[in-house]
C-alpha positions in Angstrom: 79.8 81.1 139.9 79.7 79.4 136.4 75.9 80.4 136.2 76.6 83.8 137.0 79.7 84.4 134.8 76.9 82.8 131.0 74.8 85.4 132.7 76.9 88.2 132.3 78.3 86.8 128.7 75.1 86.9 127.4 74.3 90.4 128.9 77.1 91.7 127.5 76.1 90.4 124.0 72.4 91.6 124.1 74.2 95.0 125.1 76.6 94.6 121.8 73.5 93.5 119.4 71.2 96.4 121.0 73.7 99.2 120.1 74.2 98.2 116.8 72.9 101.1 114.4 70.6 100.4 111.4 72.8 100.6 108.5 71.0 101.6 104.6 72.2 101.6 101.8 70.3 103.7 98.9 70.7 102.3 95.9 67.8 103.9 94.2 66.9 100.7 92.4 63.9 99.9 94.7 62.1 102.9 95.6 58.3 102.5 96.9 56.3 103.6 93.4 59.4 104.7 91.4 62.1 102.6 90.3 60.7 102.3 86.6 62.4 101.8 83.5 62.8 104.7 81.3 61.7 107.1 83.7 63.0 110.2 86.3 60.5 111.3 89.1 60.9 112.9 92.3 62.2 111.4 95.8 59.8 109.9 97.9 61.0 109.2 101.2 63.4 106.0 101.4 64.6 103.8 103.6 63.4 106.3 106.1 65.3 109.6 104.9 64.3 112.6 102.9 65.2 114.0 100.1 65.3 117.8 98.9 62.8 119.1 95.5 66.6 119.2 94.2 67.3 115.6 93.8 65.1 113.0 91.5 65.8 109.5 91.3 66.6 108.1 88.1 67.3 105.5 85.2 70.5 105.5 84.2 71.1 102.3 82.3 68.1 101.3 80.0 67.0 105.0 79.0 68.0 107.9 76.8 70.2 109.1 80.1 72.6 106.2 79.2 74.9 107.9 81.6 75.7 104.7 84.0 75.2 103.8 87.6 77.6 102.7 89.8 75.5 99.6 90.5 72.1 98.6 89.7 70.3 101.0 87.0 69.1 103.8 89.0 70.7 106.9 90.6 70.1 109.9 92.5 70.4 112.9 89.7 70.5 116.6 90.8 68.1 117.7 88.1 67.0 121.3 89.1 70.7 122.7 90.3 71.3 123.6 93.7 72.4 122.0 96.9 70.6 118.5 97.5 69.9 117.8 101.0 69.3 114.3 102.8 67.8 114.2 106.5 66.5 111.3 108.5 62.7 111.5 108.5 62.0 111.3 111.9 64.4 114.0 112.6 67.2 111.8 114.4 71.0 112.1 114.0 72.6 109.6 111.3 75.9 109.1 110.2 77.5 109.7 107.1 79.1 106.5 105.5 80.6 107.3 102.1 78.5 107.7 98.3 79.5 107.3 94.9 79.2 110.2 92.9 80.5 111.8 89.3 79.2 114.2 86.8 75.8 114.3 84.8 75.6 114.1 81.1 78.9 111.9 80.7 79.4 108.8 78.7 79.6 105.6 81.0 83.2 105.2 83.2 84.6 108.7 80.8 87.1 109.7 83.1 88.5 113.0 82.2 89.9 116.0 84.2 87.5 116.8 87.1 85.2 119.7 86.2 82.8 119.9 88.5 83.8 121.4 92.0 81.5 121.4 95.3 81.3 120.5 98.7 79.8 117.4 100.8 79.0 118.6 104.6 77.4 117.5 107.2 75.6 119.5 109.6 74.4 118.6 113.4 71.7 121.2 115.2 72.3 123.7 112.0 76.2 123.9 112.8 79.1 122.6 110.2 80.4 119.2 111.5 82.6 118.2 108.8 83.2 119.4 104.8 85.1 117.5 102.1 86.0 119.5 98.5 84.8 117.4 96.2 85.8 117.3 92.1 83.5 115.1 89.5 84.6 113.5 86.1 82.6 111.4 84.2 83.8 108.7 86.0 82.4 107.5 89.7 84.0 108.6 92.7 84.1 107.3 96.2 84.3 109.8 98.9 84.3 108.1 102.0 83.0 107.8 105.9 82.8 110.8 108.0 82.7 110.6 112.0 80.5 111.9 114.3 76.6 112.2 114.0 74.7 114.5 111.6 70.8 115.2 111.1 71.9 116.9 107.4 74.0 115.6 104.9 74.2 118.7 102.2 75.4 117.4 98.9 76.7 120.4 97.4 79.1 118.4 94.1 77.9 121.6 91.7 75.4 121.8 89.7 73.8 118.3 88.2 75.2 114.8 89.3 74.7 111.4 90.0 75.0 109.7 93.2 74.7 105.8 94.2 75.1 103.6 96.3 75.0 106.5 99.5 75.3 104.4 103.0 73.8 105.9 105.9 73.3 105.1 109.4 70.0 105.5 111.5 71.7 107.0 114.9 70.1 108.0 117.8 71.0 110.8 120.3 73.5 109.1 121.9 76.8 107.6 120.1 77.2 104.3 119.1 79.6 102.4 121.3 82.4 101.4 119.1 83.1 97.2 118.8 86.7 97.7 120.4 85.3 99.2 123.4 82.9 96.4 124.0 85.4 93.9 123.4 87.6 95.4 126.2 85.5 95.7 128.5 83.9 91.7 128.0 87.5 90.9 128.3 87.8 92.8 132.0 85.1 91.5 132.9 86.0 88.0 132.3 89.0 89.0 133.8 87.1 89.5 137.0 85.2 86.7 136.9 88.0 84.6 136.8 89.7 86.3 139.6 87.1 85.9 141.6 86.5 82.4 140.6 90.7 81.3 141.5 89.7 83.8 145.3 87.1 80.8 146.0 88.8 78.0 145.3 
């Protein structure tokens, strides 16, 4: 009984570590042949996602953009206007996990009134699944974790801005089960196992 109750233990972790997601976080600072000093160039595709014509990466810390990142020294800039849209290359769902985001063309941590007004939406299957307002100073702001799977994360801030530090997760079709779930259900199963054990003896 012992031998069958570490069998299902360790089933039930394999299960746990399998439907774990693939977290990223884009930090812009190590982009395959970009990520130079003094320079702004187009997104390539990173850490598996792709980025709109809209959005470049670039330095924000040792260049004549002296404008700040949030960490690091690079940032994703909206340098031609327009909505910047993020998808997962291979065309999967992903989940949105928060960004760091504020104004273009403002001094380091400036602060100020917010004067720059958008949207951040996701979309799943070309349908809205969630929309925050958004308002951008020249300070960064943190708009946080959305729930529920996407395959299109539109950010929409207005007109030229800087994001870091965006965290995504690489989902799959199917939800990822959440840790509380799992550990309920290793408990009732332990639960059982010790029933059955106390039945026996």
């Amino acid at each position: 009984m012992e031998v069958a109750m570490k069998k299902i233990m360790f089933l039930l972790s394999v299960i746990m570590l399998a439907s774990q997601a693939h977290a990223a976080l884009l930090t812009f600072d190590n982009i395959p042949g970009g990520s130079e000093q003094n320079r702004v160039d187009g997104m390539p595709v990173y850490e598996g996602f792709v980025f709109s014509s809209t959005l470049d990466w670039i330095d924000v810390e040792k260049s004549g953009w002296n404008f700040g990142a949030y960490s690091g020294d690079f940032a994703l800039l909206n340098n031609y206007g327009g909505v910047g849209i993020v998808t997962q290359q291979n065309g999967d769902y992903f989940t949105f996990d928060g960004l760091w985001a504020k104004r273009w063309s403002t001094g380091k941590d400036s602060g100020g009134a917010d004067s720059l007004f958008g949207t951040l939406q996701g979309y799943k299957d070309g349908v809205l699944a969630w929309s925050i307002n958004t308002g951008l100073n020249g300070s960064y702001e943190y708009f946080g974790a959305q729930s529920g799977l996407i395959d299109e994360l539109r950010l929409d801030f207005g007109n030229f801005f800087l994001v870091d530090n965006l965290a995504l997760n690489h989902g799959t079709s199917t939800p990822v089960p959440e840790p509380a779930p799992l550990a309920l259900l290793a408990l009732g199963l332990a639960g059982i196992g010790l029933l059955r054990r106390r039945k026996s003896a």
